[in-house]
C-alpha positions as CSV (number, residue, x, y, z in Angstrom):
1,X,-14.0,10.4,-33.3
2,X,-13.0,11.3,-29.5
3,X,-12.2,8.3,-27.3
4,X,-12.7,8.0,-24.1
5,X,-10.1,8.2,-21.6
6,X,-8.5,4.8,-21.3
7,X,-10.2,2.5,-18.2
8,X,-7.6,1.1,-15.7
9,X,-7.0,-2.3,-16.8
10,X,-6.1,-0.5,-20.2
11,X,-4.0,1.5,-18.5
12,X,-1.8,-0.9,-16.1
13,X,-1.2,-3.1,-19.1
14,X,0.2,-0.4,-21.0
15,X,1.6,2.1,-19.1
16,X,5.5,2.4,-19.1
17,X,5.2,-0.7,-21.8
18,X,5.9,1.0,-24.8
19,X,8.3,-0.8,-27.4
20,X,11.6,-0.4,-26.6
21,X,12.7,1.8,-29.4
22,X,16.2,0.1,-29.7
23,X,14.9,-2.9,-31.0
24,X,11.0,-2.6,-31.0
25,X,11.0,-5.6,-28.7
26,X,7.5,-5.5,-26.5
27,X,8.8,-6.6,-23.1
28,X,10.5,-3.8,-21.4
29,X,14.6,-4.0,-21.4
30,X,16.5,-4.2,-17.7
31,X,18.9,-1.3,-18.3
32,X,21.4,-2.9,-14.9
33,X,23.6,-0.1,-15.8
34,X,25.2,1.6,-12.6
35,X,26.5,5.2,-14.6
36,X,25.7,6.3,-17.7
37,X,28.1,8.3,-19.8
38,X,27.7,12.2,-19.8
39,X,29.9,15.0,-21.2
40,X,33.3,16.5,-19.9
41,X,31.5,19.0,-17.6
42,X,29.0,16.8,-16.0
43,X,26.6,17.6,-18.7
44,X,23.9,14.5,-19.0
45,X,22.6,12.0,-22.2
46,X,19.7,13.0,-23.8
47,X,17.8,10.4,-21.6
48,X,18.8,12.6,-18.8
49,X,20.6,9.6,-16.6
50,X,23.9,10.0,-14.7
51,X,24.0,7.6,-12.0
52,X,21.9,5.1,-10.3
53,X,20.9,6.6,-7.3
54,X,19.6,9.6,-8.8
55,X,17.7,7.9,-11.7
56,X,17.9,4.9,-14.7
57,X,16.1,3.6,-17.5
58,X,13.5,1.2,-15.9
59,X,13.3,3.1,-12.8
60,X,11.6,5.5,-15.1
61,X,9.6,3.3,-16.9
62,X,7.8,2.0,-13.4
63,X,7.3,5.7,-12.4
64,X,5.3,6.3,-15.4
65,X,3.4,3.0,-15.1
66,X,2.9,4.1,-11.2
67,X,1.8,8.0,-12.0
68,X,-0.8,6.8,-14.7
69,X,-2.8,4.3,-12.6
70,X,-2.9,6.4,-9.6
71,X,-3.9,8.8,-11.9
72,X,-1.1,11.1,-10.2
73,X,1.5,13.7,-12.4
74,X,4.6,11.8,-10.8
75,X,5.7,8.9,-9.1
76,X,9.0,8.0,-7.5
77,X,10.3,4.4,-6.6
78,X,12.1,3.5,-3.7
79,X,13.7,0.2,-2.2
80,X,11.1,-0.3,-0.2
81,X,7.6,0.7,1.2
82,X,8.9,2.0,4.4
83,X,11.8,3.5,2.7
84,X,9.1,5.7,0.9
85,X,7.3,6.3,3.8
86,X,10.7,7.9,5.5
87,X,11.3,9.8,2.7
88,X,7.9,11.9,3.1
89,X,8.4,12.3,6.3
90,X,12.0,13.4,6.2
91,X,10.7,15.6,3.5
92,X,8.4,18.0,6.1
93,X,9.4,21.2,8.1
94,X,11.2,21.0,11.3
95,X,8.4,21.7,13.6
96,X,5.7,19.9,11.6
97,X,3.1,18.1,13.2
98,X,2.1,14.6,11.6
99,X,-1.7,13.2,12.9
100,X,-2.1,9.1,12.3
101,X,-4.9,7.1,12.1
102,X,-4.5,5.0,15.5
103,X,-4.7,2.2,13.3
104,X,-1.1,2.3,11.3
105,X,1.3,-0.4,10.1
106,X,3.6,-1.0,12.9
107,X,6.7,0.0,10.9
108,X,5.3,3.6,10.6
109,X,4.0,3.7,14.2
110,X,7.7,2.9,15.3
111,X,8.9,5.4,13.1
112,X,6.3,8.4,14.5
113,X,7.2,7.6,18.2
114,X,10.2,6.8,18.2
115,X,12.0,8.8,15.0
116,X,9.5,11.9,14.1
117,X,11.0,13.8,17.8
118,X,14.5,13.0,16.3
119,X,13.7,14.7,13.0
120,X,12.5,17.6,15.0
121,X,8.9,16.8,14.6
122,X,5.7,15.7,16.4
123,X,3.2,13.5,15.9
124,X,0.2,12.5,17.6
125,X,-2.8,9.8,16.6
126,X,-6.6,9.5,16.5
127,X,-9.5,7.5,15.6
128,X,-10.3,8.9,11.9
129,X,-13.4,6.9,11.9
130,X,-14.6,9.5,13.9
131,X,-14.3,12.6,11.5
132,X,-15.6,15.4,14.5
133,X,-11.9,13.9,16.9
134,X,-10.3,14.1,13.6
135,X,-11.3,17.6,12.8
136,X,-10.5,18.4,16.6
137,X,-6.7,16.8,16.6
138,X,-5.3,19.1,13.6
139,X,-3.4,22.0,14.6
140,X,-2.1,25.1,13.3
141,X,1.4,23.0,12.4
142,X,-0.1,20.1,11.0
143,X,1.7,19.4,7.8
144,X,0.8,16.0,7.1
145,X,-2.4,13.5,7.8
146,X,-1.5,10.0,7.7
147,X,-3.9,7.4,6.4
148,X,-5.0,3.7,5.4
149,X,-8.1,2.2,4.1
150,X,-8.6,-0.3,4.7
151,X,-6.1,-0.6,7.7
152,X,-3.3,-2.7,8.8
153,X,-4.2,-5.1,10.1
154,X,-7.9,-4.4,11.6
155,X,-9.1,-3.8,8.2
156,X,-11.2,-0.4,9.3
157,X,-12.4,2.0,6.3
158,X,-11.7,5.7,6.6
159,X,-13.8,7.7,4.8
160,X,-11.0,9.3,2.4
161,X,-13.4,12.2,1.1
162,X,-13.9,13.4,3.9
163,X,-10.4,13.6,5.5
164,X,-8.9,14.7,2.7
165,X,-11.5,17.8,2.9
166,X,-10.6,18.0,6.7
167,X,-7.0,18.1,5.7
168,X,-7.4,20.8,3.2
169,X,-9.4,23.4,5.2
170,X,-6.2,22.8,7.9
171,X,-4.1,23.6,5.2
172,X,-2.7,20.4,5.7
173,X,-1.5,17.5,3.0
174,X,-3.1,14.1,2.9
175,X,-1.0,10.9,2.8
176,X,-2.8,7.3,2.0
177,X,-1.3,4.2,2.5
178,X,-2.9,2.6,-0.5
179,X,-1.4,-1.4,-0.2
180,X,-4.4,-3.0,0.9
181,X,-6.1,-1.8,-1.6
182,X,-4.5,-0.9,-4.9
183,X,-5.0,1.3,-7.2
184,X,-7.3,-1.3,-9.0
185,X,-9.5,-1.2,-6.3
186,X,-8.8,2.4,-5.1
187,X,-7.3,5.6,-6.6
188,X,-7.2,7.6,-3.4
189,X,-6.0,10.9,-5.2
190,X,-9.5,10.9,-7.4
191,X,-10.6,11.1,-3.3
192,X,-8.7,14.2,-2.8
193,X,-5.6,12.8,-1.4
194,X,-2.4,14.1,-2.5
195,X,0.3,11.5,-1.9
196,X,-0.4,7.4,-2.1
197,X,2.4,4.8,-0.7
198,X,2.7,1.4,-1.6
199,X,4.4,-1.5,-0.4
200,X,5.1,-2.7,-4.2
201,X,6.5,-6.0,-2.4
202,X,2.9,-6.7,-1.8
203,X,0.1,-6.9,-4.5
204,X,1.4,-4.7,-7.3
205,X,4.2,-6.7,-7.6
206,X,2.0,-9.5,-6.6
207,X,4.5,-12.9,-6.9
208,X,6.2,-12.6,-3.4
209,X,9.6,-12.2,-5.3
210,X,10.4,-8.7,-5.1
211,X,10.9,-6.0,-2.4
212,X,9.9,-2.5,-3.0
213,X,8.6,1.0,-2.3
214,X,6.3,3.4,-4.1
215,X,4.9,7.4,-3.7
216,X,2.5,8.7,-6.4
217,X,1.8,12.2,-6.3
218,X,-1.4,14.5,-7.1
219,X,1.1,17.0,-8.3
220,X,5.2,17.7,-8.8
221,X,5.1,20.0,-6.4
222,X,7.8,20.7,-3.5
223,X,6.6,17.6,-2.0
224,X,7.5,15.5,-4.6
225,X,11.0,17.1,-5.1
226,X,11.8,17.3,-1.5
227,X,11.2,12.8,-1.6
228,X,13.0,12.9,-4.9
229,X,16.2,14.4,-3.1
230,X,15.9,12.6,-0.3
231,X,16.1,9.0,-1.9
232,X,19.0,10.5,-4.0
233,X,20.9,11.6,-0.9
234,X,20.0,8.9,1.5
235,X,20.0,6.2,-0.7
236,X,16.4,4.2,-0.5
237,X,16.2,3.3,-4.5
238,X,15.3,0.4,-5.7
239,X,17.4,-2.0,-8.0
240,X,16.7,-1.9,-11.6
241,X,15.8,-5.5,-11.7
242,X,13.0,-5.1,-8.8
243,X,11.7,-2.3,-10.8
244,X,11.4,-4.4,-13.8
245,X,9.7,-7.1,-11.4
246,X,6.8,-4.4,-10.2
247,X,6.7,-3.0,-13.7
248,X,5.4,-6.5,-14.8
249,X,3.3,-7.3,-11.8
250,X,1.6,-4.5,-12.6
251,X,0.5,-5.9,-15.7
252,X,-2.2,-8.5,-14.1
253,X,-2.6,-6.4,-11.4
254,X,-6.0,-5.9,-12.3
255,X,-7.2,-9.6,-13.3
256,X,-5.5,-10.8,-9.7
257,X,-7.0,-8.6,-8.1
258,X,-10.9,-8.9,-9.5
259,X,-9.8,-12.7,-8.4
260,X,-8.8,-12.2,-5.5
261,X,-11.5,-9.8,-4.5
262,X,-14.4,-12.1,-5.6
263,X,-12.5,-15.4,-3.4
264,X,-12.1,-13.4,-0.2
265,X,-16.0,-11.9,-0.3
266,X,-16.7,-16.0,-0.5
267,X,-14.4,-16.8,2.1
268,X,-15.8,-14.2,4.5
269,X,-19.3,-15.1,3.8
270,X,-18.8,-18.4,4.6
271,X,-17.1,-18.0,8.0
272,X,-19.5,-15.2,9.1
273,X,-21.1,-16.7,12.0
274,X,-18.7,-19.3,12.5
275,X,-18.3,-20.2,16.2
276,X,-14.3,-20.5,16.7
277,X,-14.3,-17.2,15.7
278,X,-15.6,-13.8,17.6
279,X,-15.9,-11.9,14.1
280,X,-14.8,-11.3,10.4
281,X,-13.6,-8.2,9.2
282,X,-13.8,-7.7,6.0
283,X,-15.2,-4.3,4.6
284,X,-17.5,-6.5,1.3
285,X,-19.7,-8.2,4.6
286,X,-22.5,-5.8,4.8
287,X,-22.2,-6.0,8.5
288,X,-19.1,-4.7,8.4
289,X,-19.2,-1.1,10.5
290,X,-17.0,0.7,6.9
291,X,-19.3,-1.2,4.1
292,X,-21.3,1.5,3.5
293,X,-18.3,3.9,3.1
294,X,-15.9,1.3,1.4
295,X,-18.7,0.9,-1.5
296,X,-18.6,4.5,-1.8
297,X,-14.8,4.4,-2.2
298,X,-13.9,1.4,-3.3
299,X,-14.5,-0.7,-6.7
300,X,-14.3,-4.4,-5.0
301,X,-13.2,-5.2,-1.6
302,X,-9.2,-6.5,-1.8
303,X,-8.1,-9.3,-0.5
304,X,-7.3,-8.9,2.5
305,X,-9.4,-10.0,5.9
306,X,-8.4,-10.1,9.6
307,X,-10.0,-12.7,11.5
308,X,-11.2,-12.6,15.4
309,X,-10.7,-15.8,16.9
310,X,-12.4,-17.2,19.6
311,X,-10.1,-18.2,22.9
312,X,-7.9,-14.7,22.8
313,X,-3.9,-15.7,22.0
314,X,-4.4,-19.1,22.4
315,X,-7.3,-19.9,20.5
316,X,-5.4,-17.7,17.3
317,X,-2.0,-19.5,17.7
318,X,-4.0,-22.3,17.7
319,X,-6.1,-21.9,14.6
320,X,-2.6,-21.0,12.4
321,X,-0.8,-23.8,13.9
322,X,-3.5,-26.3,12.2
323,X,-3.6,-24.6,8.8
324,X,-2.9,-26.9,6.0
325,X,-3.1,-24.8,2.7
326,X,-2.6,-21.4,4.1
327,X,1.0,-20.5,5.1
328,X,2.2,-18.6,7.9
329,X,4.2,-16.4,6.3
330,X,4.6,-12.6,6.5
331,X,3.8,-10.3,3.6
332,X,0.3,-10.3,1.5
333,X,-0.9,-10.1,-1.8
334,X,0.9,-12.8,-3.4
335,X,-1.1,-15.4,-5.5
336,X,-0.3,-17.9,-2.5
337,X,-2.8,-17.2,0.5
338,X,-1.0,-16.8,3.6
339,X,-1.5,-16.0,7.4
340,X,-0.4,-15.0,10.7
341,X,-1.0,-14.0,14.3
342,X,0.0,-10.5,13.6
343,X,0.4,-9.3,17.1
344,X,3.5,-11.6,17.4
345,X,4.8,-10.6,14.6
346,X,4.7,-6.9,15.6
347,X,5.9,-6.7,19.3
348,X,5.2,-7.5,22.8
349,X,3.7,-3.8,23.1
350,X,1.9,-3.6,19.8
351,X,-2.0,-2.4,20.3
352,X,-2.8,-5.2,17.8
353,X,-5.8,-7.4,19.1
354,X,-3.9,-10.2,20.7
355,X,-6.8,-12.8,19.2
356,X,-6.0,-11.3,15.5
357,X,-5.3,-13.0,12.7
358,X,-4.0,-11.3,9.4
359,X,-5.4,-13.2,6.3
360,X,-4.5,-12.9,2.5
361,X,-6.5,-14.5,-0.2
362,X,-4.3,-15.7,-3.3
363,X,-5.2,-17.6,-6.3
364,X,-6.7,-20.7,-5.0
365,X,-9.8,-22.0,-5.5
366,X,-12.1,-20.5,-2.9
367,X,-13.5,-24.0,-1.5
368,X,-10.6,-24.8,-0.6
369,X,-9.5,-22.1,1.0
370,X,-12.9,-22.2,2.7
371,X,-12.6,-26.1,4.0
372,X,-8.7,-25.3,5.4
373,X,-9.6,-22.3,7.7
374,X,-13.2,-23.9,8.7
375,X,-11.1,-26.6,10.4
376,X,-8.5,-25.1,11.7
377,X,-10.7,-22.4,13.5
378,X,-13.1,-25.3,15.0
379,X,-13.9,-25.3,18.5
């Protein structure tokens, strides 16, 4: 009998969890070795580790975890999700052109302006929710394109078919910053993307205890081995122990997130309308301008929600200063809900909404996540 290929909870439970052969024990060993021993001329262990920095044991195991449920060949870790982020971009051409949505996590719009012309590269920005500008800003240089769906933090849905088509015919790779939405949700390479970053600090590790980076990779191509050398070089690896951390988030990554998913559709619901605030975005709201294309792409709707309150800066400081249950706190996708007026957060100049705040349903029950922001966003 054939079976069928194994379904992604399957897969995140198991992946990178086989026995340890050692001593058949189920949980995955920390290996907090530094070096590993290797023969008079350099020549490495069977397992193929010399040092740290270039690779170890549960480093390796994550990796494989990462690669299956983005359904990618390879995956590297890295210290952190900007840290992964740099070492794709380091990895281009001098003289590559970058495009970025306009909407972009505020680390990697710093980096584009202000490091990219540094590297000896350009990069420039448009509204991929329109597919005809999109079409219109690659150029004959274009290395990269530079996604998110849903974005950080206005929560827009880029249709990821589509662009990664654009990006192809431009001969062009397609990046997707896959936080928001996880690979439970979202496999962006079955979309026709070719790399997918994570912020491991934030849902797949999913406890608000460890700090890290991920890329996954359609293929091991030069790419992939350009990063590889990169975070070898210049350092941005990730501990052994915070590898172990993401290794086990990963293992109820897809029960938290169903969860998760199911509370924050109840929570928007129930605010849609409300009059302290101007609007909910939230891409599972069927008034939501990406619904139609986030059903298309997306198996639930994540956790995550921005929230438009009425009364501009004020109004929003406001509203998070009264929160009793939620916690203004930076980061997301922890099983505690949290919240924050991301525009001060950011910086004085960042094109953040200035009435915006960035919401992230936990574990809690929904009700009462519900009653908290009701009266803390009353008029």
């Amino acid at each position: 009998m054939q079976h069928s290929p194994m379904r992604f909870e399957t897969r995140a439970v198991h992946a990178g969890g086989e026995p340890d052969p050692a001593t058949g024990a189920i949980a995955p060993p920390i290996h907090l070795s530094t070096t590993f021993e290797h023969g008079p001329a350099g020549e490495p262990h069977a397992a193929g580790h010399i040092y740290i920095r270039e690779s170890n044991p549960t480093q390796s195991r994550l990796e494989e975890a990462l690669a299956a449920i983005e359904g990618g060949e390879a995956a590297l870790s890295f210290g952190s999700g900007v840290g992964a982020g740099a070492a794709c971009l380091q990895a281009l051409e001098p003289g590559a052109h970058v495009l970025f949505h306009r909407d972009l996590y505020y680390a990697f719009r710093t980096m584009a302006v202000e490091y990219l012309p540094r590297w000896g590269m350009e990069a420039s920005f448009v509204d991929m929710t329109d597919l005809d500008a999109t079409e219109h800003a690659l150029r004959p240089n274009t290395q990269l394109v530079w996604t998110e769906s849903p974005t950080n933090p206005t929560m827009q849905i880029l249709d990821l078919r589509a662009i990664a088509a654009l990006s192809k015919g431009a001969g062009a790779l397609l990046l997707v910053d896959g936080t928001f939405a996880t690979p439970a949700l979202q496999r962006p390479l079955e979309l026709g993307a070719d790399v997918v970053l994570h912020s491991t600090t934030k849902s797949l590790g999913g406890h608000s205890d460890v700090h890290g980076g991920a890329l996954a990779f359609r293929s091991r191509g030069e790419l992939m081995h350009r990063a590889q050398h990169n975070r070898h070089i210049l350092g941005a690896v990730a501990s052994p122990f915070a590898s172990w951390m993401v290794l086990r988030g990963i293992r109820t990554l897809a029960c938290r997130m169903e969860r998760q998913s199911a509370t924050a559709l109840a929570v928007a619901r129930a605010l849609e309308g409300n009059p302290g605030l101007r609007s909910v975005h939230y891409p599972g709201l069927e008034s939501d301008p990406g619904h139609a294309v986030a059903m298309g792409q997306m198996s639930a709707f994540g956790a995550m929600m921005s929230l438009r309150v009425a009364g501009g800066r004020e109004g929003a400081v406001r509203a998070a200063s009264r929160v009793k249950l939620f916690r203004n706190a930076t980061s997301l996708g922890g099983v505690e809900s949290l919240l924050e007026h991301r525009r001060s957060v950011e910086s004085p100049d960042s094109p953040t909404p200035d009435d915006l705040i960035r919401v992230s349903i936990g574990l809690e029950h929904p009700d009462d996540l519900i009653e908290d922001l009701v009266q803390a966003v009353a008029v």
